[in-house]
N, C-alpha and C positions, 0 to 999 in steps of 0.2 A: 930525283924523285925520292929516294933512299934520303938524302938530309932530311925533304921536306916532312916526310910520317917522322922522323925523328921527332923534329921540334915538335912537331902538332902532338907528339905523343908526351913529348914533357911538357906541354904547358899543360895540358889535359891534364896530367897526373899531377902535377904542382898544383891547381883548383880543387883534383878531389882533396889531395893531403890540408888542403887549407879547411875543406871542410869539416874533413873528418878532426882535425886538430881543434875546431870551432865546439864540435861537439861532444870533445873530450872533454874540453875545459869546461862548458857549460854544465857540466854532468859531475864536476868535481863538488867535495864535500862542503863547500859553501850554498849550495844551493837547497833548499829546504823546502816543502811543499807545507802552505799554510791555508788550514782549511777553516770558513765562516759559514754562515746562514744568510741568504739573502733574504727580500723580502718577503717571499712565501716560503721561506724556513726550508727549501735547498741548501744542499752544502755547494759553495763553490771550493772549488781547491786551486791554487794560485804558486804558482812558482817563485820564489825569491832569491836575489842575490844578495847575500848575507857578508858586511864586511868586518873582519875584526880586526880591530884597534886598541892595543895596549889594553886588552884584556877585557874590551867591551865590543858587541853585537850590537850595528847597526842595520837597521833598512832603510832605502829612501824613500819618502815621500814626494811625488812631482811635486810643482809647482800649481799646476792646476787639480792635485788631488789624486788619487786611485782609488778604485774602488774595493780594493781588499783595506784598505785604511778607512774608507767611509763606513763599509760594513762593522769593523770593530769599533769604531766610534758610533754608529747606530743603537749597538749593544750596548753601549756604556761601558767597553772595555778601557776606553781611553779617556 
């Protein structure tokens, strides 16, 4: 019985560590909150992962679009 709460106690604690390690990195300095105007002139504010490359900042765009990329193209930012 004594193994068994072992292991059940480290797998547990291996998941939260996976988490909490999830959430560290999410939270690191690539991440940028980028705020727009939707169509009744709210700000939305949108989180990004910001990658650099030889000295240039990109965002992705899906494939089928997002909408913090439609809002700045609404605006005529793009």
């Amino acid at each position: 019985m004594k193994i068994f709460r072992w292991i059940l106690g480290s797998v547990v604690g291996l998941v939260v560590l996976v988490f909490v390690l999830q959430l560290v990195a999410s939270e690191r300095v690539e991440v940028v909150e980028l705020h727009t105007l939707d169509e009744q002139g709210e700000e939305v504010i949108t989180r990004l992962w910001v990658v650099d490359d030889s000295g240039y900042q990109y965002l992705r765009v899906g494939e089928g679009g997002s909408g913090w990329f439609s809002r700045i193209q609404a605006k005529g930012g793009i």
